[in-house]
VMD Tcl script that draws the C-alpha trace (Angstrom):
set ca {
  {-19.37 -28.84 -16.14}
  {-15.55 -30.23 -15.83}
  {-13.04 -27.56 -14.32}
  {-10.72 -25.55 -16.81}
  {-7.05 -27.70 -16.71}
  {-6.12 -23.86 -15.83}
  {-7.70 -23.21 -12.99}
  {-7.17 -27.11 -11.92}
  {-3.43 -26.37 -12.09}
  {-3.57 -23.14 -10.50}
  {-6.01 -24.13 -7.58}
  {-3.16 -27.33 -6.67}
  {-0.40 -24.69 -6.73}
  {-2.51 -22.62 -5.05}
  {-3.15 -25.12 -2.07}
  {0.65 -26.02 -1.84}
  {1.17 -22.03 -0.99}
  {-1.62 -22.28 1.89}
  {-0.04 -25.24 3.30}
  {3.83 -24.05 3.32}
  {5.11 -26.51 0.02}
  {5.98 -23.43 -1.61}
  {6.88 -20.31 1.23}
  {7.05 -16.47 0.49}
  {10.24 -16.04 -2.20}
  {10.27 -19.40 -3.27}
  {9.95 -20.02 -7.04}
  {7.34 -21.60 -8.73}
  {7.67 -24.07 -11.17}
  {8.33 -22.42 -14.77}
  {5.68 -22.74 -17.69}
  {7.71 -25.79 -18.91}
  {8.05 -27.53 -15.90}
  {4.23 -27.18 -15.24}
  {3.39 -28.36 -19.09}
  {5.54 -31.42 -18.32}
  {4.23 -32.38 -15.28}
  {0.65 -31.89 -16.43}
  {0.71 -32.81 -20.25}
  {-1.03 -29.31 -20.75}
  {0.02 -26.93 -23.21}
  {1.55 -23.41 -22.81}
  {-0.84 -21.22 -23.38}
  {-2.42 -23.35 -20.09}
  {0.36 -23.11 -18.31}
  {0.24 -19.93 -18.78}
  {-2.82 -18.93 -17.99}
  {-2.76 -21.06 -14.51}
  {0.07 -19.24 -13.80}
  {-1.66 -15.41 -14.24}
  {-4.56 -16.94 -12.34}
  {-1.89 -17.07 -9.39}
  {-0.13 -13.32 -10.22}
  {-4.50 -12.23 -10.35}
  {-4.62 -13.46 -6.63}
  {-1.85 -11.68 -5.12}
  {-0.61 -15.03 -4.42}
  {2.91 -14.78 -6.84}
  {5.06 -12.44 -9.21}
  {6.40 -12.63 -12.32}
  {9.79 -11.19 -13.07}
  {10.60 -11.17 -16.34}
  {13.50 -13.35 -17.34}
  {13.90 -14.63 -13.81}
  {10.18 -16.63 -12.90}
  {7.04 -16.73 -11.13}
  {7.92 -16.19 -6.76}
  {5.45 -16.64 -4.25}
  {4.68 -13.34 -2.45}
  {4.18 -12.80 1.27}
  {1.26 -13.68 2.68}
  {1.09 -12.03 5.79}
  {-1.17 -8.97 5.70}
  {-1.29 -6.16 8.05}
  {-4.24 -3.78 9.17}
  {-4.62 -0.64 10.12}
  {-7.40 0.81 12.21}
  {-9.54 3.27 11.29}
  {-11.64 3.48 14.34}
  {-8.38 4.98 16.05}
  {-7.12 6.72 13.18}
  {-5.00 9.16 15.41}
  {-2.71 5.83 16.15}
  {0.11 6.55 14.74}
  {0.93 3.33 11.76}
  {3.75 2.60 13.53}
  {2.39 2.08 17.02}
  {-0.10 0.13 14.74}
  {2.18 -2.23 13.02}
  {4.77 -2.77 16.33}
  {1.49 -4.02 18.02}
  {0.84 -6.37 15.53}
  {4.88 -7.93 15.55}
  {5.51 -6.13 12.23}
  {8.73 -4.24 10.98}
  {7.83 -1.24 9.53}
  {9.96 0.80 8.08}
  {9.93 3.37 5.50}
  {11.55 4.95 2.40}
  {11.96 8.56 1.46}
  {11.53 8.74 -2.41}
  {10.80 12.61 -2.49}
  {10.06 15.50 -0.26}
  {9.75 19.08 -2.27}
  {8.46 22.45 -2.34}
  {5.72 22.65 -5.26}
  {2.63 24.52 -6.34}
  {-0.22 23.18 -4.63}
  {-2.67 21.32 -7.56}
  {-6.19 23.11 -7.43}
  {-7.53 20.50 -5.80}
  {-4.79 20.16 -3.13}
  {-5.69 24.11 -2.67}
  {-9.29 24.05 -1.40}
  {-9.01 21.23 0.36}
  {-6.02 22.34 2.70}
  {-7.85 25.89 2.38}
  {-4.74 27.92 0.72}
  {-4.95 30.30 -2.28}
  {-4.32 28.84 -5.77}
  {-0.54 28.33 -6.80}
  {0.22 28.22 -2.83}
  {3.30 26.52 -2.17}
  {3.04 22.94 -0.03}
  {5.53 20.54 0.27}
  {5.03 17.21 -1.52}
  {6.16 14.37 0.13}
  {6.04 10.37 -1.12}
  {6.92 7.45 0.63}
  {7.58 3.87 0.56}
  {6.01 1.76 3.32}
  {7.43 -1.55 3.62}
  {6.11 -4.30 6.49}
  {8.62 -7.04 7.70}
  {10.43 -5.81 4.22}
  {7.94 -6.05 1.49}
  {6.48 -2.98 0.14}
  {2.92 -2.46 1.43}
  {2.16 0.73 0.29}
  {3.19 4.49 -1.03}
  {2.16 7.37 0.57}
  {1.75 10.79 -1.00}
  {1.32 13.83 1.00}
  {0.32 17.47 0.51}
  {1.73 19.33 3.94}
  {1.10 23.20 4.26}
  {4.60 25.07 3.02}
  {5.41 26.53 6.75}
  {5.38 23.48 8.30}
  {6.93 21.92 5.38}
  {10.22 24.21 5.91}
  {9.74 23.95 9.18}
  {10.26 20.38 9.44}
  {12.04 19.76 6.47}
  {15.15 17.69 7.76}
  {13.01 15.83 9.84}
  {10.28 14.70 7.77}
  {12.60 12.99 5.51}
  {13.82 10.77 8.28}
  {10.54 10.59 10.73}
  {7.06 9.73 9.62}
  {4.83 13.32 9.52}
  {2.18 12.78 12.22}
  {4.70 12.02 14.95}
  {7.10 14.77 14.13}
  {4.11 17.18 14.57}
  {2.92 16.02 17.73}
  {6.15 15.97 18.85}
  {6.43 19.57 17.92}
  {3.51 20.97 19.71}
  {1.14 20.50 16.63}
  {-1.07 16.75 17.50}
  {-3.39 16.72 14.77}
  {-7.38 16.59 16.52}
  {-8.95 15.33 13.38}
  {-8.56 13.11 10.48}
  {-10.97 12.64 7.67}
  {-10.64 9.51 5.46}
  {-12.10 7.66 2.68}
  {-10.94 4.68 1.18}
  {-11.56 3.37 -2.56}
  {-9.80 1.81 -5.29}
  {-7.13 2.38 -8.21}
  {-5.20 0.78 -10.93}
  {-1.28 0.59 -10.46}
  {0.58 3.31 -12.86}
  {3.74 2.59 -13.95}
  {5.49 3.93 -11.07}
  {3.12 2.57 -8.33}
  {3.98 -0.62 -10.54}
  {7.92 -0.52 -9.90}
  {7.50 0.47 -6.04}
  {4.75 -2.39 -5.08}
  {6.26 -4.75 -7.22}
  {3.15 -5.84 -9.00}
  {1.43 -5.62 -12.83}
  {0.74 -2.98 -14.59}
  {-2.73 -1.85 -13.91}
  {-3.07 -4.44 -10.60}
  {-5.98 -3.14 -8.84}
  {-4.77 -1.13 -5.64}
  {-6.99 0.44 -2.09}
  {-6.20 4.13 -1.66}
  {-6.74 5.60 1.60}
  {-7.17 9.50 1.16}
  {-7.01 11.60 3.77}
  {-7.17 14.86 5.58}
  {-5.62 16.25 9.20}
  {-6.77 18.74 10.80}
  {-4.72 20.80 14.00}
  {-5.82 22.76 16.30}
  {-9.15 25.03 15.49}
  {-9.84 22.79 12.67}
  {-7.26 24.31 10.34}
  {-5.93 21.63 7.31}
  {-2.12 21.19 7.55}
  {-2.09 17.95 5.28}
  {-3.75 15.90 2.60}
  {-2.60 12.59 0.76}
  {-3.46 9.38 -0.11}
  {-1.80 5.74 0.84}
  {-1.79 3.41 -2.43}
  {-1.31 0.09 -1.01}
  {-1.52 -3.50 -1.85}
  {-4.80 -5.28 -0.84}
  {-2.36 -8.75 -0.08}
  {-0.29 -6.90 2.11}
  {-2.24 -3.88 3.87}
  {-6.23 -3.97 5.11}
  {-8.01 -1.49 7.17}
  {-10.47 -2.29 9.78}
  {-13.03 -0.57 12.10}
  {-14.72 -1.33 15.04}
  {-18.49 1.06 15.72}
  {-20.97 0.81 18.60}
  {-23.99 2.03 18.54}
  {-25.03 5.34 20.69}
  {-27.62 4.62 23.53}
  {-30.98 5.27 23.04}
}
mol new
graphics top color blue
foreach p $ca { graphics top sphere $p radius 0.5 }
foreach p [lrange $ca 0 end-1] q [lrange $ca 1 end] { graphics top cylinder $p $q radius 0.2 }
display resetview
C-alpha cells in the first residue's frame, strides 16, 4: 500500500526540521509553494501541512504562514516535587520566566472548597500564570491559595512564584499531591500557548500541604506536551 502524497510531503518537511534545514521560527514553505514543488493539489498541501501543526512540530498564523516551533522540551520531576520549577529549569540551562495574567480575591468554586478544606463561598485568591522556557510559552498555571495567605502575600505573589515566597516566609510546604492527565485547549489556553483550538494539552493538578497537613493551595499547570514533560524516578523498598 503506496504512502498518502500527504503524509510523503509532510514526513520530508518533517525530516528537514530534525536535521536543522528549517530551525525554530523559521517559515515553512506556503501551500502554494509546496503544490508547486510537488505537483500536488491544495487540499494536499494542505493536509501535509496540518499533519505538521498535529505534531507539535509548526504553527499556523493566520494571514502570516506555517513557523516551525521550538523543539526543545523541558521536564519537570515529580519524584522531587518539593523542587522548586525554577531550580528545575536553571539545572537544565533553561530561562524561565513567568507572566502574571491575574491574581484576585474570589469565591472559592465548591470543588476548590473541600479540597483546600474551607466552608462554601470562602474567599481564596485566584492566581494564573504564564510559564514561558527560553521564551516560548510552556504552560499556564492556575492556582487556588487560601485568602490569608493570599492578602498576606499579595504584592509578592504577583512578582515571585508561590512556593518560594512561602518558604521564604516561614511556611515550606511538607507535602504535595499530584496527578497528571489530559485536556483540550479552550479558547484562552489557545491564545496563551499559541496553539489550535482544541490541541490536546497535559494538566498537572495539584495540592500543597503546610505544616500539620493543612491545604493552603490547589491548581493545575496546562502545558504543552512539545514543550513541558514530567518525569519520575522510583526504587523499590527492601524486602
Amino acid at each position: 500500500m503506496s504512502t498518502p502524497l500527504h503524509i510523503s510531503i509532510s514526513e520530508k518537511l518533517r525530516h528537514q526540521i530534525q536535521v536543522g534545514e528549517y530551525a525554530a521560527g523559521d517559515r515553512l514553505p506556503s501551500e502554494h509553494q509546496l503544490m508547486e514543488t510537488f505537483g500536488v493539489s491544495r487540499i494536499t498541501a494542505r493536509q501535509a501541512v496540518a499533519n505538521l501543526v498535529s505534531q507539535g512540530l509548526a504553527i499556523a498564523y493566520r494571514g502570516k504562514g506555517v513557523f516551525v516551533t521550538p523543539q526543545k522540551k523541558v521536564t519537570y520531576s515529580l519524584s522531587s516535587p518539593l523542587v522548586f520549577l525554577e531550580q528545575d529549569m536553571t539545572r537544565q540551562g533553561v530561562v524561565f520566566s513567568f507572566e502574571n495574567l491575574e491574581f484576585e480575591p474570589i469565591l472559592a468554586p465548591t470543588e476548590v472548597a473541600a479540597i483546600l478544606e474551607i466552608p462554601t463561598q470562602s474567599q481564596v485568591y485566584r492566581q494564573k500564570k504564564l510559564f514561558r522556557m527560553d521564551g516560548a510559552a510552556g504552560a499556564v498555571d492556575v492556582s487556588y491559595l487560601v485568602a490569608d495567605l493570599g492578602q498576606r502575600f499579595a504584592s509578592l505573589l504577583e512578582q515571585q512564584m508561590t512556593f518560594p515566597t512561602l518558604a521564604q516566609h516561614g511556611i515550606p510546604i511538607d507535602r504535595l499531591d499530584g496527578v497528571v492527565e489530559c485536556t483540550h485547549a479552550d479558547y484562552d489556553l489557545s491564545g496563551y500557548l499559541e496553539v489550535p483550538l482544541g490541541h490536546a494539552l497535559m494538566v498537572y493538578r495539584y495540592t500543597a500541604y503546610s505544616r500539620h497537613q493543612q491545604p493552603v493551595l490547589h491548581g493545575a499547570t496546562i502545558s504543552r506536551a512539545d514543550r513541558f514533560c514530567y518525569s519520575l524516578s522510583t526504587q523499590a523498598q527492601p524486602e
